[in-house]
N, CA, C and O of each residue as an XYZ file, in Angstrom:
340
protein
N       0.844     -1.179      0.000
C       0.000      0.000      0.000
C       0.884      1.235      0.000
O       1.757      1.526      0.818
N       0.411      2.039     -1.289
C       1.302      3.625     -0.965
C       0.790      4.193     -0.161
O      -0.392      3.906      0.028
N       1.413      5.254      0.689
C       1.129      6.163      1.353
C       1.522      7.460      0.684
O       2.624      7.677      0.179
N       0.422      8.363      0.739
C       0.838     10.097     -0.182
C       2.105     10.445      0.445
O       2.178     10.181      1.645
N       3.188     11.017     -0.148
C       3.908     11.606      0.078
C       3.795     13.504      0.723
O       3.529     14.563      0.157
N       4.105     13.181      1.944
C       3.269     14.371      2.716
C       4.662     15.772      2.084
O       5.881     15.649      1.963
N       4.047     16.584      1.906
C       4.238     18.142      1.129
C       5.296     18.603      2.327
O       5.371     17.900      3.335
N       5.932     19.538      2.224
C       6.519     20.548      3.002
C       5.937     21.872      3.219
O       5.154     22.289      2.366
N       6.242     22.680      4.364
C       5.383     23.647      4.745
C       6.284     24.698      4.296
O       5.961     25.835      4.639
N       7.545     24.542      3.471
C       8.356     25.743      2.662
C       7.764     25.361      1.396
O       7.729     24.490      0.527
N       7.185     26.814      1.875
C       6.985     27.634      0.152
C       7.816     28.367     -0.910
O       8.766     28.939     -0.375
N       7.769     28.536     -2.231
C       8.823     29.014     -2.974
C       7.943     29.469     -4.517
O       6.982     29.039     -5.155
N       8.847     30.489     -4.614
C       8.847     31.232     -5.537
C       9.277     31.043     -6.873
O       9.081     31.805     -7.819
N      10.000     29.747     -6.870
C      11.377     29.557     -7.470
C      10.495     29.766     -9.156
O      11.090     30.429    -10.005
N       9.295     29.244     -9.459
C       8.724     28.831    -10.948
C       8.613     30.551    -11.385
O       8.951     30.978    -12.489
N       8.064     31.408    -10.255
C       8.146     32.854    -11.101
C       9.439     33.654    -11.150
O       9.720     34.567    -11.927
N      10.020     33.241    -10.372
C      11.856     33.828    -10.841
C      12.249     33.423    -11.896
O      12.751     34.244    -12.663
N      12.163     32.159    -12.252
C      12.790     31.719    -13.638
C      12.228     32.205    -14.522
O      13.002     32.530    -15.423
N      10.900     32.488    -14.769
C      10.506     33.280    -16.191
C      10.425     34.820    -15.564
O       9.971     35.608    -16.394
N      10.721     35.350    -14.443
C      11.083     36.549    -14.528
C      12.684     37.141    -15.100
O      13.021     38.273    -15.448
N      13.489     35.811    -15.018
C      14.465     36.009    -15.464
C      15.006     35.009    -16.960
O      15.521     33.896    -17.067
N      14.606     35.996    -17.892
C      14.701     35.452    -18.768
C      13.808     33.963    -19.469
O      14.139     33.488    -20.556
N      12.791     33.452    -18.715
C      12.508     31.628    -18.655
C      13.395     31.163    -18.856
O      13.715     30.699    -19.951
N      14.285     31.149    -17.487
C      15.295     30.245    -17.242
C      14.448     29.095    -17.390
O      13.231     29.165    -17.216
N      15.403     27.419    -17.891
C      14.974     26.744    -17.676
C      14.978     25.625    -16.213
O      15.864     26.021    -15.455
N      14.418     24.662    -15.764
C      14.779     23.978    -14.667
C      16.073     23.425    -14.617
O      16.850     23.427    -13.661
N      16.270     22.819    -16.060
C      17.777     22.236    -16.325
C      18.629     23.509    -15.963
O      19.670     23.216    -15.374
N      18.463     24.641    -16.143
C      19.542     25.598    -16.527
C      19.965     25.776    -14.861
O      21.083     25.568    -14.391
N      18.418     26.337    -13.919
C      18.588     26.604    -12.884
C      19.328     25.251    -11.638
O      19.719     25.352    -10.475
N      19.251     24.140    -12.544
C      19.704     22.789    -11.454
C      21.451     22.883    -11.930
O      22.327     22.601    -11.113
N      21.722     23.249    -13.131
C      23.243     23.616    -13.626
C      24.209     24.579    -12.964
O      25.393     24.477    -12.642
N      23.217     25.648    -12.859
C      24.107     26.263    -12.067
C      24.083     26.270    -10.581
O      24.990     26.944    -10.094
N      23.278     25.694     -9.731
C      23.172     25.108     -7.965
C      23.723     23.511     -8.388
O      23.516     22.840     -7.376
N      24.013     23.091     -8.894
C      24.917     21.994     -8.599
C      23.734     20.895     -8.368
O      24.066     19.990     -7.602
N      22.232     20.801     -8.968
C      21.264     19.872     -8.565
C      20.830     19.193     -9.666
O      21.217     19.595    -10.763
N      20.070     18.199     -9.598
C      19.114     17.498    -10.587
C      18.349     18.556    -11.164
O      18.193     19.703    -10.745
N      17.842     17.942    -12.302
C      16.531     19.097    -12.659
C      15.271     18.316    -12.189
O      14.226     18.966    -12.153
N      15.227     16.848    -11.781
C      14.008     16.263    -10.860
C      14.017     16.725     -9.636
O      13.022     16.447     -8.967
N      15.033     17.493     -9.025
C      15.371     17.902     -7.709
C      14.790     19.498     -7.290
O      14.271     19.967     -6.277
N      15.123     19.979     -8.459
C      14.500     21.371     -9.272
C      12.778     21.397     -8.958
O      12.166     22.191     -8.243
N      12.323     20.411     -9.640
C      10.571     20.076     -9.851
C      10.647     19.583     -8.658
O      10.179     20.530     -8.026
N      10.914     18.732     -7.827
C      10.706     18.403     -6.814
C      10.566     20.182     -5.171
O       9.691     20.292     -4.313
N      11.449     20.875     -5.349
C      11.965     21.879     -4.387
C      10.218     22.836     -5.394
O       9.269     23.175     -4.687
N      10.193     22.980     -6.312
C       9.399     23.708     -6.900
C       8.289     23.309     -6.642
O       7.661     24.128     -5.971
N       7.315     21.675     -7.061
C       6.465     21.507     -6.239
C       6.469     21.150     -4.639
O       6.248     20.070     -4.091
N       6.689     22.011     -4.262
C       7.156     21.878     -2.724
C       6.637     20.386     -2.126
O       5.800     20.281     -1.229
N       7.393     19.099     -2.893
C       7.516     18.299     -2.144
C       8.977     17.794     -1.694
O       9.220     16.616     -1.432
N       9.727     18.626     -1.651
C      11.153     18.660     -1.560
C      11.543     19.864     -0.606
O      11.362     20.987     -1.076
N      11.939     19.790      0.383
C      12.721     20.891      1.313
C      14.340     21.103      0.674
O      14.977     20.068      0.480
N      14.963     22.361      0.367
C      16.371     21.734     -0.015
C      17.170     21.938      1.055
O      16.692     22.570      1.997
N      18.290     21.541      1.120
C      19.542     21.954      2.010
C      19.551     22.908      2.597
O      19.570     23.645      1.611
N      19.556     23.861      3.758
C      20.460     25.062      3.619
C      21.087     26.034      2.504
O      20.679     27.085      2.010
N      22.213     25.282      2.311
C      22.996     25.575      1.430
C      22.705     25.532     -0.478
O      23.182     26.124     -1.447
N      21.669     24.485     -0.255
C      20.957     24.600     -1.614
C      19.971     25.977     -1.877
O      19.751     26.461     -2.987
N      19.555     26.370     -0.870
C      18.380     27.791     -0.803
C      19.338     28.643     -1.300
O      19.292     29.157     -2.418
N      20.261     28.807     -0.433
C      21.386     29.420     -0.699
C      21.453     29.996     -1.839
O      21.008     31.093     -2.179
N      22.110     29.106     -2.511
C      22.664     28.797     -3.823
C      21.516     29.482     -4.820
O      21.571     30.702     -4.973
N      20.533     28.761     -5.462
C      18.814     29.146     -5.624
C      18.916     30.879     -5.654
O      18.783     31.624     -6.624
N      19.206     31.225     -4.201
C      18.661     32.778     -4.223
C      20.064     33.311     -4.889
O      20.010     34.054     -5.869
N      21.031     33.002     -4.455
C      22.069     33.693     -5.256
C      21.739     33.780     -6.856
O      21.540     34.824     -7.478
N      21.729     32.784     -7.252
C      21.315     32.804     -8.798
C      19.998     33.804     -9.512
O      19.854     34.439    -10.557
N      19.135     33.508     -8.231
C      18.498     35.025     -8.691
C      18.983     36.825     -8.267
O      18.591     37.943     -8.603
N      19.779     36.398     -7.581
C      19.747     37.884     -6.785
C      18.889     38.574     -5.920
O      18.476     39.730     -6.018
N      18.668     37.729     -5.058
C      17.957     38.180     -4.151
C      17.783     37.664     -2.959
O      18.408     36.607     -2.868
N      17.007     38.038     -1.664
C      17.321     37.325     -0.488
C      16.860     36.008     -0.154
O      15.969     35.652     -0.925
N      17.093     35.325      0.551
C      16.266     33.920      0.640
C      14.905     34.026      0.655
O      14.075     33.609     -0.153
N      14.743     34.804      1.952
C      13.344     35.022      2.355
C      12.592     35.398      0.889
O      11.450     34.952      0.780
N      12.992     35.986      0.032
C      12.280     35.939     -0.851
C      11.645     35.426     -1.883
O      10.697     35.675     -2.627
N      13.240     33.877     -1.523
C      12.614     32.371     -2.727
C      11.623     31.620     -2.001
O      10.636     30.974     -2.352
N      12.322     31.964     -0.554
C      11.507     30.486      0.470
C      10.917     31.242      1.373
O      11.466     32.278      1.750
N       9.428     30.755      1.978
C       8.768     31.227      2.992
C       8.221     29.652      3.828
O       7.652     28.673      3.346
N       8.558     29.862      4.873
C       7.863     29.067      6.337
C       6.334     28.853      6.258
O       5.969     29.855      6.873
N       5.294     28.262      5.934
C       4.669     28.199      6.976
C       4.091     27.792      8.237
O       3.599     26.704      8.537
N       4.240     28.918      8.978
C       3.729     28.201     10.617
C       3.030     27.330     10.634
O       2.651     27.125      9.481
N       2.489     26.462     11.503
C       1.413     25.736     11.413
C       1.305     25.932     13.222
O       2.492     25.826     13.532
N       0.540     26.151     14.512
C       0.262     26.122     15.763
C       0.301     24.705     15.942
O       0.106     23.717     15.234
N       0.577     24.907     16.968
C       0.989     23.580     17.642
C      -0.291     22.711     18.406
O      -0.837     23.522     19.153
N      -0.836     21.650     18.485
C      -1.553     20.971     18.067
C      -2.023     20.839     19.900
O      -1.319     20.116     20.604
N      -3.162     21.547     20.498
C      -3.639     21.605     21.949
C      -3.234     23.310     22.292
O      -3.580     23.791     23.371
N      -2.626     23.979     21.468
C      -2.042     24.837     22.214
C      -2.597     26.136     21.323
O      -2.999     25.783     20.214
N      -2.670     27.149     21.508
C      -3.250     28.318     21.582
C      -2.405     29.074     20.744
O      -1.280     28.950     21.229
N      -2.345     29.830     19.690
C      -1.824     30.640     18.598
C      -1.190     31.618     19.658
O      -1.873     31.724     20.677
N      -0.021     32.360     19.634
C       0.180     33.536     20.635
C      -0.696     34.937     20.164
O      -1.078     35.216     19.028
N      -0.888     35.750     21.475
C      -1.536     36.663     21.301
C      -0.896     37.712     20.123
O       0.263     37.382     19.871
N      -1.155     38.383     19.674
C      -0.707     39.427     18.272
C      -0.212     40.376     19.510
O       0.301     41.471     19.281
């Protein structure tokens, strides 16, 4: 029996950077971070978290900050109360 392969809660930008820059392709963008281009589609449909050092890499190639390829989301912790704003 399969079981779904559960998603990651990092989000990314990565599919509108590449056609903001030029339509890079996935191959092009896995060429220059040193990755697969299944690794590429994988980090892109966020069922792939990458490295550290792979985000890294990713935002360098666009020029810009991490936070801006990759975003967190929170999720509250499961009995426990969201903190007050």
């Amino acid at each position: 029996m399969k079981l779904p392969v559960p998603g990651t809660r990092v989000r990314n930008i990565i599919r509108t950077l590449r056609f903001q820059n030029g339509e890079m392709t996935q191959q092009q963008l896995a060429d220059s971070v040193g990755l697969t281009r299944q690794t590429i589609i994988a980090i892109e449909q966020g069922r792939y978290s990458p490295s550290l050092e792979a985000a890294f890499k990713i935002a360098r190639v666009f020029r810009v900050p991490l936070e801006q390829v990759f975003q967190y989301e929170e999720q509250p912790l499961r009995g426990r109360k969201a903190p007050a704003p």
